[in-house]
BABA-450910 format. One record per residue: x, y, z of N, C-alpha, C, O, CB in turn. Coordinates in pm, whole numbers, padded with zeros to 5 digits, always signed. Glycine has a CB too. Layout:
<recs>
XYZXYZXYZXYZXYZ...
</recs>
This chain:
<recs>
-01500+00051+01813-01401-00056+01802-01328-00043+01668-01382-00031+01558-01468-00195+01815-01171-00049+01698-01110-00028+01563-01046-00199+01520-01033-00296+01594-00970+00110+01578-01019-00186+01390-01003-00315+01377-00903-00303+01297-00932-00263+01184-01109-00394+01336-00742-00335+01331-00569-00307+01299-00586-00405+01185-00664-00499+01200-00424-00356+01440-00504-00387+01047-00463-00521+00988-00358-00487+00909-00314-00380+00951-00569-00599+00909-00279-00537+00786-00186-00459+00732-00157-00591+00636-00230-00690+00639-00064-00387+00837-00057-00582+00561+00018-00689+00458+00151-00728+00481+00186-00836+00435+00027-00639+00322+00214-00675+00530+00358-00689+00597+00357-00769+00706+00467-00802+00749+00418-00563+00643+00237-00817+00775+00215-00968+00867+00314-00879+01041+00378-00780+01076+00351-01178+00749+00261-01005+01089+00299-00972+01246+00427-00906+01304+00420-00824+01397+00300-01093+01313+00560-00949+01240+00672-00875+01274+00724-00731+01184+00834-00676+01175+00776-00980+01272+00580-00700+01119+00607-00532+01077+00640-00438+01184+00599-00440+01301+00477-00462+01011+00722-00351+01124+00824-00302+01207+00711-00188+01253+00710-00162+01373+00985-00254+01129+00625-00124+01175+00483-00041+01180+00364-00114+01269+00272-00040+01306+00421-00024+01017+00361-00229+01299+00246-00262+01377+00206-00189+01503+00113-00113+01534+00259-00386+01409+00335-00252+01579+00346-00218+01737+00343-00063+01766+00291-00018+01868+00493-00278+01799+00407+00024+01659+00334+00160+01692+00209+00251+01715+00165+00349+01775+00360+00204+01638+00177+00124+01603+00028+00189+01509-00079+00099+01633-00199+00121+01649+00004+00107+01269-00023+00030+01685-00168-00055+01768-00165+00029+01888-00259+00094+01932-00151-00251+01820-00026+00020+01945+00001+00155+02086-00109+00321+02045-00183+00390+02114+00246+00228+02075-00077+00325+01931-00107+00465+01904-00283+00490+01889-00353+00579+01936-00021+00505+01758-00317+00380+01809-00489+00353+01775-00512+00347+01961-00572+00435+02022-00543+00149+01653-00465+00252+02012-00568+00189+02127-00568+00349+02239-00670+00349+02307-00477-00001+02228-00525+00409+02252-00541+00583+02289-00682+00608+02225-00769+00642+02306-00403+00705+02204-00713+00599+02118-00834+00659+02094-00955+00584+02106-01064+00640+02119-00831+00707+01978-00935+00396+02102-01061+00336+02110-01043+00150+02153-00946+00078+02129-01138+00371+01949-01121+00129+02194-01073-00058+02169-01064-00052+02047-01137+00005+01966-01184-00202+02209-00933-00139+02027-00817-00217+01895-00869-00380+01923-00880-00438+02031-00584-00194+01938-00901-00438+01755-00841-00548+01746-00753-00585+01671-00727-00520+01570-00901-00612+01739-00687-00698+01702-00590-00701+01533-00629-00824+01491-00680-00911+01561-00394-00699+01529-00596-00831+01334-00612-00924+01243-00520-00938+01113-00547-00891+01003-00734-00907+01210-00393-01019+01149-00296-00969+01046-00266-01089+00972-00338-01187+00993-00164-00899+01103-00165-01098+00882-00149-01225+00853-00004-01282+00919+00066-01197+00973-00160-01235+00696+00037-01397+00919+00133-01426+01005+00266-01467+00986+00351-01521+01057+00092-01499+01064+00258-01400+00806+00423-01356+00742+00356-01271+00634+00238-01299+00612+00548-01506+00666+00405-01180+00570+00435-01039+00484+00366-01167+00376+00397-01281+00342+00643-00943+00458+00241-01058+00346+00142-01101+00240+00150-00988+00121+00043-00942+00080-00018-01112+00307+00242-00953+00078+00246-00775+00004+00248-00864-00137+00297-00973-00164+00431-00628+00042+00168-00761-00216+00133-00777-00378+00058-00851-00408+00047-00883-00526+00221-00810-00462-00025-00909-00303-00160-00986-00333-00272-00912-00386-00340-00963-00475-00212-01048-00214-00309-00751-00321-00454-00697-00356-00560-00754-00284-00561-00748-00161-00490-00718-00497-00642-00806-00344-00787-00819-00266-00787-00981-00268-00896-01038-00271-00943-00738-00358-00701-01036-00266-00659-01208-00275-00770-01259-00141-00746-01223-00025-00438-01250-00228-00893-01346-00175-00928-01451-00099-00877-01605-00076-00868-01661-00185-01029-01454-00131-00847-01674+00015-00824-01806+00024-00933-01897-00034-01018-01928+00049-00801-01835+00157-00950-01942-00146-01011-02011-00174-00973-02186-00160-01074-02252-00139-01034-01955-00275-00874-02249-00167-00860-02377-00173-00755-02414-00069-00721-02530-00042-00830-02417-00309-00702-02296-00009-00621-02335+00123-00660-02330+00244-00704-02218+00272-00521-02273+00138-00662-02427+00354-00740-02419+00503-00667-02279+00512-00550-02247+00489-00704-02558+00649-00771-02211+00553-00687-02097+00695-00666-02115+00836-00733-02192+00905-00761-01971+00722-00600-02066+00864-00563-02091+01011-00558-01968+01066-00540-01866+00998-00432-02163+01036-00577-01969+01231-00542-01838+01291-00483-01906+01439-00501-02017+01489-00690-01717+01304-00414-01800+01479-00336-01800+01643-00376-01714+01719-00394-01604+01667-00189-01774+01657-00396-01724+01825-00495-01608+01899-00353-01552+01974-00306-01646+02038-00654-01676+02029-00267-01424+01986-00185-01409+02083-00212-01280+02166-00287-01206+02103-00059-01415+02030-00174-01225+02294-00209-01094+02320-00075-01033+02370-00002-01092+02450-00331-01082+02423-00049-00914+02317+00069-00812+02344+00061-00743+02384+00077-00643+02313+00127-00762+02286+00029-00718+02537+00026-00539+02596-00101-00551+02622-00164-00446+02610+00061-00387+02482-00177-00668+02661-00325-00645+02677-00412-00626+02570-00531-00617+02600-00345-00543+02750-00381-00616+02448-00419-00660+02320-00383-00762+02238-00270-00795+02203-00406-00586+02260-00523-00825+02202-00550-00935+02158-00499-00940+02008-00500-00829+01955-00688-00957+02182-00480-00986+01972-00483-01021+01812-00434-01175+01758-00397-01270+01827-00379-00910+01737-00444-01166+01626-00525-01321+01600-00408-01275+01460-00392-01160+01419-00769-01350+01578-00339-01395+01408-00265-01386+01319-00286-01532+01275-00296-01641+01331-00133-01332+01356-00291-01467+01097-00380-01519+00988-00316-01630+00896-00216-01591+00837-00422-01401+00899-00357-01774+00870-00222-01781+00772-00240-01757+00608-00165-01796+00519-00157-01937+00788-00373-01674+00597-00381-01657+00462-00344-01487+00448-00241-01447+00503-00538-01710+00404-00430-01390+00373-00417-01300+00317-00468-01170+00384-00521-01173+00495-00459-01330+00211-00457-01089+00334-00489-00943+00443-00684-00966+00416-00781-00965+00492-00394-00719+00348-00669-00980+00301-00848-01009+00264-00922-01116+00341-01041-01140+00358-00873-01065+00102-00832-01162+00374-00897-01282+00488-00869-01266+00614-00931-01316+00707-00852-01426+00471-00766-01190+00623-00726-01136+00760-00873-01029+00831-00912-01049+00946-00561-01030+00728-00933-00931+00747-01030-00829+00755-01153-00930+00724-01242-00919+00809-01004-00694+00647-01173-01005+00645-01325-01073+00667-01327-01136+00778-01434-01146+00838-01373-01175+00565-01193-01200+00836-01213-01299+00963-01256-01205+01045-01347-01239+01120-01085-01383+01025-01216-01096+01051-01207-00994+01218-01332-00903+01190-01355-00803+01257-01028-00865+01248-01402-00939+01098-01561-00840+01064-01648-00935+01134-01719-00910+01231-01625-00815+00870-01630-01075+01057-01749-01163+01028-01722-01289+01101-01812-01374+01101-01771-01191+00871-01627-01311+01154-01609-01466+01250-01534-01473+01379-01560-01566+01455-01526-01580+01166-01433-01374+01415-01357-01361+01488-01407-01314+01653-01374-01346+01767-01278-01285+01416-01484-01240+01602-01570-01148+01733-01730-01152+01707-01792-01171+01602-01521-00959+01733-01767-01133+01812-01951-01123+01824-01995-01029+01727-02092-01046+01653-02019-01061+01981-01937-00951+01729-01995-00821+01682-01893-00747+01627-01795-00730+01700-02061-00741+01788-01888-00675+01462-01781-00632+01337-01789-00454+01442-01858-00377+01510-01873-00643+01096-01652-00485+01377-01544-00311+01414-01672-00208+01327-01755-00222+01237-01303-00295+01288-01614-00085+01438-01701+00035+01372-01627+00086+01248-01690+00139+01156-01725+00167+01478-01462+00067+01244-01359+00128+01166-01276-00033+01129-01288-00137+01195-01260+00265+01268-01202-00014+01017-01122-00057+00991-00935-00002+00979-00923+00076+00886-01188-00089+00908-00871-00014+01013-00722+00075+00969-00650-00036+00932-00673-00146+00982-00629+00172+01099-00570-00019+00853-00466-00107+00765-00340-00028+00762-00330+00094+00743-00517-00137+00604-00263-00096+00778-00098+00017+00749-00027-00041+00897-00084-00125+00966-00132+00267+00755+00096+00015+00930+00114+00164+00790+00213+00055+00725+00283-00024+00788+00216+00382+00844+00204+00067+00591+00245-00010+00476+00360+00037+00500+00387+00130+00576+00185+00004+00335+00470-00061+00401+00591-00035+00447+00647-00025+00271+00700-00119+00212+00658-00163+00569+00628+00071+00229+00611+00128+00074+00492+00177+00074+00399+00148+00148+00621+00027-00049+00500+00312-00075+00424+00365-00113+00269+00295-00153+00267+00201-00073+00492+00415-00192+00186+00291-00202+00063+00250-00250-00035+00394-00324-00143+00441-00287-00011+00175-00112+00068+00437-00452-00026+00587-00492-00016+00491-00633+00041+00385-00661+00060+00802-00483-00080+00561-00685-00129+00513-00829-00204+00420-00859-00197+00327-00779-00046+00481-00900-00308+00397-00979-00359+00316-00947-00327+00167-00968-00374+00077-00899-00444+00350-00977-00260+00155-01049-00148+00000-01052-00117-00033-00890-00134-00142-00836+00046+00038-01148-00083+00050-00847-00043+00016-00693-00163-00021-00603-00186-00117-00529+00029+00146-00621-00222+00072-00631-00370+00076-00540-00390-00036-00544-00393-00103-00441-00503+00153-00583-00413-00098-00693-00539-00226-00715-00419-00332-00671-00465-00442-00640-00629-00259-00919-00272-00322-00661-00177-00479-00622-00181-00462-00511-00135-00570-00474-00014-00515-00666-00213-00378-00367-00160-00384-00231-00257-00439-00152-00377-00418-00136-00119-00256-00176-00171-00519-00104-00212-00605-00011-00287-00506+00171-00371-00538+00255-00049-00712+00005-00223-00420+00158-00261-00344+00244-00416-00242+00222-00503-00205+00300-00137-00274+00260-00389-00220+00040-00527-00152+00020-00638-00295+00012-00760-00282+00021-00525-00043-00145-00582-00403-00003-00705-00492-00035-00789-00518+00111-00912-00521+00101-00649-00649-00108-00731-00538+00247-00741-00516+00317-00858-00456+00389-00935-00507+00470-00668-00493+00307-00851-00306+00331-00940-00220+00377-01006-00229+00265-01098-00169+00320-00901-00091+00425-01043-00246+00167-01106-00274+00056-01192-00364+00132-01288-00317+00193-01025-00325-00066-01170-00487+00134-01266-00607+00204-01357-00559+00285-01478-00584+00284-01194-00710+00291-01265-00452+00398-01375-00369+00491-01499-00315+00406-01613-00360+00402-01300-00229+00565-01443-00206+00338-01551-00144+00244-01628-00236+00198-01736-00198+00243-01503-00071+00129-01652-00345+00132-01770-00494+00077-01812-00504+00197-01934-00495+00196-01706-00669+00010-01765-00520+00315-01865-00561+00419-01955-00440+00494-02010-00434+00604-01781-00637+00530-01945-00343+00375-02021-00233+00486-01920-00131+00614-01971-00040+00679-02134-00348+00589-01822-00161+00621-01714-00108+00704-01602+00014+00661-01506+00001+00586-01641-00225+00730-01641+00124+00724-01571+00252+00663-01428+00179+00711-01406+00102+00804-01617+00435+00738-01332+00242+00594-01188+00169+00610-01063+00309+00595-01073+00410+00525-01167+00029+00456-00963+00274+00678-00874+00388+00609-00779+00265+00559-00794+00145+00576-00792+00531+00724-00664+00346+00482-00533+00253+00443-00443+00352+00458-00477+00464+00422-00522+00177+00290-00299+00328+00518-00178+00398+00508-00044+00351+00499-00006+00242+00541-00176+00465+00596+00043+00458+00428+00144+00384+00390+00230+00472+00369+00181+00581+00341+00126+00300+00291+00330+00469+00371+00443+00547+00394+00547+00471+00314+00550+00349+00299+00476+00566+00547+00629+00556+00267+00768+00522+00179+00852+00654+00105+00790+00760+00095+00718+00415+00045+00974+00646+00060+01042+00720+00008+00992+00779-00161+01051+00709-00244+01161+00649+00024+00926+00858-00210+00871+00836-00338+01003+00817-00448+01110+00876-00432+00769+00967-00373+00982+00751-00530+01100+00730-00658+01168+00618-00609+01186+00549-00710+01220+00863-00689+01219+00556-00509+01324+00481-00466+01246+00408-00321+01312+00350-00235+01472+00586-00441+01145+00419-00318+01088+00270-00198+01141+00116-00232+01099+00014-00177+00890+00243-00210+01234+00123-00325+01286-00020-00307+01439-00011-00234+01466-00084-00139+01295-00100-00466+01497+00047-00267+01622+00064-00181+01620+00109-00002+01692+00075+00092+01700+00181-00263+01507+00197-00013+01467+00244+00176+01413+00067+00258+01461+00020+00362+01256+00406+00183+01291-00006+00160+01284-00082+00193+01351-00215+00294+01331-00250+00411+01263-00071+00122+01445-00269+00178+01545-00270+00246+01612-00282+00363+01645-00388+00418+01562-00223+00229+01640-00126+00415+01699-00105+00562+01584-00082+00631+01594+00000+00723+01806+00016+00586+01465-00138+00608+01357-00014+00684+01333-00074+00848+01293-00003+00940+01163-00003+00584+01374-00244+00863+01382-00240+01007+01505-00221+01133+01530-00244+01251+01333-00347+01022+01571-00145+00971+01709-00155+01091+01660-00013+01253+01572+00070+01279+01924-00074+00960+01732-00043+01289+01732+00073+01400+01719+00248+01350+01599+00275+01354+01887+00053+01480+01747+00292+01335+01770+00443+01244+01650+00467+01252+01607+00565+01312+01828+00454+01080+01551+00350+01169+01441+00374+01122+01315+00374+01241+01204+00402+01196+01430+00277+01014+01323+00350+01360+01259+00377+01491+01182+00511+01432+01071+00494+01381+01376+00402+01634+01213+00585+01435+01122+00722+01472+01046+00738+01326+00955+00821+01321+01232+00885+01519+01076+00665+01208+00981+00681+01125+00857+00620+01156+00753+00680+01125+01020+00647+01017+00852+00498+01217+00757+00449+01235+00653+00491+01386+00540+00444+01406+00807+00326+01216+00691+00543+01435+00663+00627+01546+00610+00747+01467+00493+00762+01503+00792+00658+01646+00634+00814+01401+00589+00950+01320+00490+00889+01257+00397+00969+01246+00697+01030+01212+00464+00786+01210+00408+00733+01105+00273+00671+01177+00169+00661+01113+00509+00630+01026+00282+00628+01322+00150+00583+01396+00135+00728+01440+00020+00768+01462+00157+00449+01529+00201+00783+01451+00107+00947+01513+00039+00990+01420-00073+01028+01455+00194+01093+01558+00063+00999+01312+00038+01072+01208-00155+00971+01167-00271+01013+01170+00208+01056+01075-00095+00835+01133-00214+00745+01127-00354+00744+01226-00470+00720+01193-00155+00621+01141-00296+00779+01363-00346+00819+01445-00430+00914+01442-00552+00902+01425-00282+00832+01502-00359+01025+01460-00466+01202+01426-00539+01192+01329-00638+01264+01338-00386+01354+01378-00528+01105+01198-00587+01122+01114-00735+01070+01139-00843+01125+01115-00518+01079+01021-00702+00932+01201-00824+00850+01252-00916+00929+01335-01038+00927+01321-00781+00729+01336-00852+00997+01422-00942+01085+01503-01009+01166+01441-01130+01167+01462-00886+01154+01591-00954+01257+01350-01024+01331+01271-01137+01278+01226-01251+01319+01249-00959+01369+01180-01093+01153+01136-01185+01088+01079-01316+01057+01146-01428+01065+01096-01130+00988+01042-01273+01008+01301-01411+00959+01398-01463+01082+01418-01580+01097+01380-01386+00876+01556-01402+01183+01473-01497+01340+01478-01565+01398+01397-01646+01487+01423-01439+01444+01495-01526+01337+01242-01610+01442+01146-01683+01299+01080-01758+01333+00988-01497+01570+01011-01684+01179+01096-01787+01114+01042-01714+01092+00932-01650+01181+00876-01919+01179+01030-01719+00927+00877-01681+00888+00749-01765+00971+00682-01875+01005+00726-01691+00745+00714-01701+01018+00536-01759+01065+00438-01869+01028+00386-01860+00913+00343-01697+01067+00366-02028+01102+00363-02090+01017+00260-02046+00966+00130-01952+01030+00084-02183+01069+00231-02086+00872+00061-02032+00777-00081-01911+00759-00048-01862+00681-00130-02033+00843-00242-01835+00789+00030-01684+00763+00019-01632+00573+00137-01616+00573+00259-01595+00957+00108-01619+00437+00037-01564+00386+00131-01430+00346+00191-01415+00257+00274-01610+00324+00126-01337+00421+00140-01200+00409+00171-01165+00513+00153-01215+00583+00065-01123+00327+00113-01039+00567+00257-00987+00662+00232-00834+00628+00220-00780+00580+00321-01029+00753+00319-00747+00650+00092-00602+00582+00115-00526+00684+00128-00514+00769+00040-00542+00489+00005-00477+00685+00218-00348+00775+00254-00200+00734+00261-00153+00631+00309-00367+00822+00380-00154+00809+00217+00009+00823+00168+00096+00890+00236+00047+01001+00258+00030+00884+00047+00220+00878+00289+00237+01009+00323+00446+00980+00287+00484+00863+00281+00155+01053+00524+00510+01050+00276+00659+01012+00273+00698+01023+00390+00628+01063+00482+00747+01087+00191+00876+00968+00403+00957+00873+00539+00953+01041+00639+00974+01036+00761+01194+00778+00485+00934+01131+00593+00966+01228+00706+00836+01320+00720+00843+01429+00776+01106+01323+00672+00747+01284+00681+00590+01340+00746+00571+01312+00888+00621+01218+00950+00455+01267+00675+00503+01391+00927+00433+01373+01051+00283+01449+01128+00201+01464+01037+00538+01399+01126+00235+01492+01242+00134+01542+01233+00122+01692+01164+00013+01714+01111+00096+01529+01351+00182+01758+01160+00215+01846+01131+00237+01883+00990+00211+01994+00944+00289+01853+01196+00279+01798+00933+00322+01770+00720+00149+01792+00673+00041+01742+00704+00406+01515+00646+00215+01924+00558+00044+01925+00479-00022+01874+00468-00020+01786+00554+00006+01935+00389-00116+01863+00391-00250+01774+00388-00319+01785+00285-00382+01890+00271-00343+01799+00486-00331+01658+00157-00415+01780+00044-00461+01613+00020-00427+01497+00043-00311+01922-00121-00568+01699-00046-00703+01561-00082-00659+01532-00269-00672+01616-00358-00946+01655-00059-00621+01428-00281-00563+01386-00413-00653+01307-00498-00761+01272-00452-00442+01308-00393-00623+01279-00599-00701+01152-00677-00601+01053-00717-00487+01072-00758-00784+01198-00817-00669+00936-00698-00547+00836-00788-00502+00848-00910-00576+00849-01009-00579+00710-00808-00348+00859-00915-00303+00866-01020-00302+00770-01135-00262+00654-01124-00215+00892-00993-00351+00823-01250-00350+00646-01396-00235+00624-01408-00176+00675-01503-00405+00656-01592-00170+00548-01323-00032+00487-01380-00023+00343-01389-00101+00265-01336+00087+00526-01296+00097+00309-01473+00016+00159-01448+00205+00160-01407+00267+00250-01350-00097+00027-01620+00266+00005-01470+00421-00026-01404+00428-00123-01513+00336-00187-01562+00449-00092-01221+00581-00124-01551+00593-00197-01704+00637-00368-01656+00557-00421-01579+00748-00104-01823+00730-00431-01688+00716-00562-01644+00778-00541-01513+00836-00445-01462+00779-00674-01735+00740-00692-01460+00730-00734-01319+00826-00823-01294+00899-00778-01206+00606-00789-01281+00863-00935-01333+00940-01069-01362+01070-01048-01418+01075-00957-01501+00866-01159-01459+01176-01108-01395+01294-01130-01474+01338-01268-01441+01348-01326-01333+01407-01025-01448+01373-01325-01634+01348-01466-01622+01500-01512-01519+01602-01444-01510+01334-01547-01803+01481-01609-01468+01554-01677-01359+01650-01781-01425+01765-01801-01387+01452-01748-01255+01595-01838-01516+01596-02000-01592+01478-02003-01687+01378-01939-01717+01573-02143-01471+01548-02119-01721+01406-02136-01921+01287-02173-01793+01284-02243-01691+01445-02371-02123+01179-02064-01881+01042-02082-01804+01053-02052-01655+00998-02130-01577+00986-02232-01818+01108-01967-01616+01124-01932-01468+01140-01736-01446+01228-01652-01460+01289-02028-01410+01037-01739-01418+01024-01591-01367+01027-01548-01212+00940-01605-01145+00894-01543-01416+01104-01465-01146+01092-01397-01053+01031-01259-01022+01061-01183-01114+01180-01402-01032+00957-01198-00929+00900-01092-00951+01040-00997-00886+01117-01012-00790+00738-01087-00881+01024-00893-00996+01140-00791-01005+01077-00649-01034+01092-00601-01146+01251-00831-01128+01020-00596-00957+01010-00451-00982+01047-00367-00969+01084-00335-00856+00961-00409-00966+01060-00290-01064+01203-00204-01069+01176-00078-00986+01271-00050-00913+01254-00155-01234+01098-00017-00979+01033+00098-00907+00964+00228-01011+00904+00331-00980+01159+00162-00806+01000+00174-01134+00933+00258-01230+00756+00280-01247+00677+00200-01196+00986+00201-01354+00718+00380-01313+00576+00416-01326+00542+00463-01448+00609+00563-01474+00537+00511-01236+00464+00433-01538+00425+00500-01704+00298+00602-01637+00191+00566-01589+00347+00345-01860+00350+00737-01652+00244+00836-01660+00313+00937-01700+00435+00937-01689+00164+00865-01541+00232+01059-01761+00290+01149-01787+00320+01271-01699+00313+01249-01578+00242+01168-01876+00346+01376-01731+00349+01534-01567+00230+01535-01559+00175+01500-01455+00409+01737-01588+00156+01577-01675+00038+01613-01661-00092+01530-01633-00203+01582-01639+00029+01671-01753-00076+01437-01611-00125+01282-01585-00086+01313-01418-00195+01324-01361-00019+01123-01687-00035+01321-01374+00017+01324-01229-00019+01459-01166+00019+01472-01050+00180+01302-01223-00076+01548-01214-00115+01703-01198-00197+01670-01081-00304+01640-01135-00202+01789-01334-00216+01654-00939-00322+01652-00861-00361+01530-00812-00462+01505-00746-00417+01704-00919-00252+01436-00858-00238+01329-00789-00202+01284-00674-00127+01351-00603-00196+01288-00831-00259+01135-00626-00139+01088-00481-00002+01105-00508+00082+01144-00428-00138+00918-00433+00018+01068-00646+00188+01062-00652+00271+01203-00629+00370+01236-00563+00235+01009-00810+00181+01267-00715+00223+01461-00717+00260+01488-00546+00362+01550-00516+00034+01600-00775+00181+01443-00457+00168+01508-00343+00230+01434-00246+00258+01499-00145+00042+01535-00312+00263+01311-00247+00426+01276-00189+00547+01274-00278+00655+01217-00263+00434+01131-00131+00502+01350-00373+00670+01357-00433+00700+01517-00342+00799+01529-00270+00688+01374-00672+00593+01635-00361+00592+01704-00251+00605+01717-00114+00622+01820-00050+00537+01729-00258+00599+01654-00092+00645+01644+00084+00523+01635+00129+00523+01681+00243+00732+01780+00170+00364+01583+00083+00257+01629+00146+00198+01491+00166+00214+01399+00085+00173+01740+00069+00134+01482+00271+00016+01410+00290-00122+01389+00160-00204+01462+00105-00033+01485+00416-00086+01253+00157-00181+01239-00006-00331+01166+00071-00331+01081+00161-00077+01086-00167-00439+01222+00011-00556+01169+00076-00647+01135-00021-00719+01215-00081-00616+01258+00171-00644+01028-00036-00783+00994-00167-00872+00903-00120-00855+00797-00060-00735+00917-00322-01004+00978-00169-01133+00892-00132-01194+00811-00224-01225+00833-00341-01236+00969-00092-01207+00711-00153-01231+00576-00308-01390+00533-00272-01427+00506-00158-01091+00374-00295-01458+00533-00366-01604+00498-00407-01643+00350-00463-01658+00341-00585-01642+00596-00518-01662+00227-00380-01634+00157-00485-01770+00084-00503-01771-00035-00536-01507+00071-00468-01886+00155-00482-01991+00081-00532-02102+00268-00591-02097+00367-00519-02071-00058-00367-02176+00267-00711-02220+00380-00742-02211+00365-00875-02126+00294-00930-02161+00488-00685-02316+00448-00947-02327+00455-01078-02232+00516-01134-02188+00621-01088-02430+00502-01114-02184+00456-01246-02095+00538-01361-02166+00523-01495-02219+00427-01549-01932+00476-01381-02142+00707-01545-02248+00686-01650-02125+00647-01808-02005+00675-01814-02371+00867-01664-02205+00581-01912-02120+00605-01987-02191+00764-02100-02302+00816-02090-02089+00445-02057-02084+00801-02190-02190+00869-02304-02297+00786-02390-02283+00673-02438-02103+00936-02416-02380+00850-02394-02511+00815-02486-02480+00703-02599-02520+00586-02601-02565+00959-02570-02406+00763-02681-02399+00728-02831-02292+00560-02773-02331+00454-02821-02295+00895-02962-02190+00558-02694-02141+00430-02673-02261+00343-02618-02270+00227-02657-02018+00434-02576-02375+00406-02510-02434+00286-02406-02505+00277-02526-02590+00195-02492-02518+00307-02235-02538+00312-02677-02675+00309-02779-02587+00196-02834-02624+00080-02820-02735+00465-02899-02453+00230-02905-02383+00087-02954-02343-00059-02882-02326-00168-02938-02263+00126-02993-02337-00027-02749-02252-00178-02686-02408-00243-02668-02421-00355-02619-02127-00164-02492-02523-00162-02711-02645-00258-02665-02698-00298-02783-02803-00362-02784-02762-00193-02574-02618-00259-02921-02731-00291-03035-02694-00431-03063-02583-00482-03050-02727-00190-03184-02804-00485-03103-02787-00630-03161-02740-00640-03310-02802-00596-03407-02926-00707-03151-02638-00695-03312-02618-00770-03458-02740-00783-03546-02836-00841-03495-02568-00921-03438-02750-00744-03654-02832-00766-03789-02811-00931-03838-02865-00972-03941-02765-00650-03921
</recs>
C-alpha cells in the first residue's frame, strides 16, 4: 500500500498524474492538504482543530487535510486507515527542493520526513527549472505544461518500482529526489548529497512592521561546495538522488566531546 501526499494541496497540477501513475504498481491512498501548504517543513498542528474530507476520484479514495503535509502523513499512517502504508510518496513538488535550506523548509520533504518518525520508508519528489523556479512557477498550471507533469509521474513512478524491487535501503529513511522540467524515465541518474546552502533574506517590508515572504531564488554556496551535489546534478540535466539518515550516531572529535563535557572550575 502506497500512501500519495504532497504540499501544493488537492488542485496540484502533479497529483492526478502521480496517483494514475502510482496506482499501476500498488493500492494508493491519498492524504493531502486541502490548499498549497509549501514552506512549512515538518509543521505539526498544534492549537488548530484539523479537519479532513473524505472524496474519491477514479475509484480512489483520498481524504484532504485542513492542516499541514505533516499532518496530512501522520493522519494517513496512524488514524485514517486500519492499518499504516508500506511506502510513503510525496511530490511531485512543484519547485526544486535541493539544498539543504530547502530540504529542511519543504513542505513536501516534511511530509515524507513524518513518514520516516513513524517507521515508514518515504520517497520525496520534485521537479522545477534550476536557477529560475520562480518565474516557471508561475505558468506551471497553464496548459503547455501537461506533459511535464505526465513525465514527471512516470519518472516518480519507475523510480518507486525500482525502489519496491530492490528494497528500501538499509539506514537510509528518505530518499529525496529532484529531477528538472524536461527529465524523464530515461534522464541520468546519479546518487547526490545535500548541498550546504543556505538562502539570504526571505521578507520584504510591505509597511512599518510588515513583512511579506519574498524569495528571490538565490542560494549562498560556493562551486566547490556544490561539487557532487543535488544542486550540481539538476543544474546538469540529471536526476538528483539523496539518501537521508535521520536517526544514527554522529561522532564528534575527541578533544571537542572532552571540552563541551568539562565542568566549570
Amino acid at each position: 500500500m502506497i500512501l500519495i501526499s504532497n504540499d501544493d494541496g488537492a488542485a496540484a497540477p502533479s497529483l492526478g498524474p502521480l496517483v494514475r501513475a502510482l496506482a499501476k504498481l500498488d493500492d494508493v491512498r491519498v492524504t493531502v492538504p486541502d490548499a498549497e501548504r509549501s514552506w512549512i517543513g515538518k509543521a505539526i498542528s498544534r492549537f488548530e482543530t484539523v479537519t479532513t474530507r473524505r472524496v474519491a476520484e477514479s475509484g480512489i479514495e483520498s481524504v484532504l487535510v485542513s492542516g499541514t503535509p505533516a499532518d496530512s502523513v501522520n493522519l494517513g499512517v496512524h488514524s485514517l486507515w486500519p492499518e499504516p502504508p508500506d511506502l510513503v510518496v510525496s511530490g511531485v513538488n512543484i519547485g526544486l527542493n535541493v539544498g539543504a535550506a530547502f530540504f529542511l523548509s519543504s513542505g513536501t520533504v516534511g511530509a515524507a520526513l513524518e513518514a520516516g518518525i513513524a517507521g515508514v520508508p518515504a520517497l520525496a519528489f520534485s521537479v522545477g527549472l534550476p536557477d529560475d523556479d520562480r518565474n516557471w512557477k508561475a505558468r506551471c498550471r497553464d496548459p503547455e505544461f501537461a506533459p511535464v507533469w505526465d513525465r514527471a509521474a512516470a519518472l516518480a513512478s519507475a523510480l518507486t518500482q525500482r525502489v519496491c524491487e530492490l528494497g528500501f535501503p538499509e539506514g537510509v529513511d528518505l530518499l529525496n529526489v529532484n529531477f528538472p522540467l524536461e527529465a524523464g524515465i530515461s534522464t541520468p541518474r546519479v546518487v547526490t548529497r545535500v548541498a550546504p546552502v543556505g538562502y539570504r533574506a526571505l521578507f520584504n517590508e510591505t509597511g512599518k512592521g510588515r513583512y511579506e515572504h519574498a524569495y528571490s531564488g538565490g542560494i549562498t554556496a560556493t562551486e566547490s561546495e556544490l561539487a557532487g551535489s543535488d544542486v550540481a546534478a539538476v543544474r546538469a540535466g540529471q536526476v538528483s538522488i539523496s539518501a537521508v539518515r535521520l536517526f544514527g550516531e554522529t561522532k564528534l572529535n575527541s578533544e571537542f566531546a572532552r571540552e563541551i563535557c568539562a565542568l566549570d572550575d
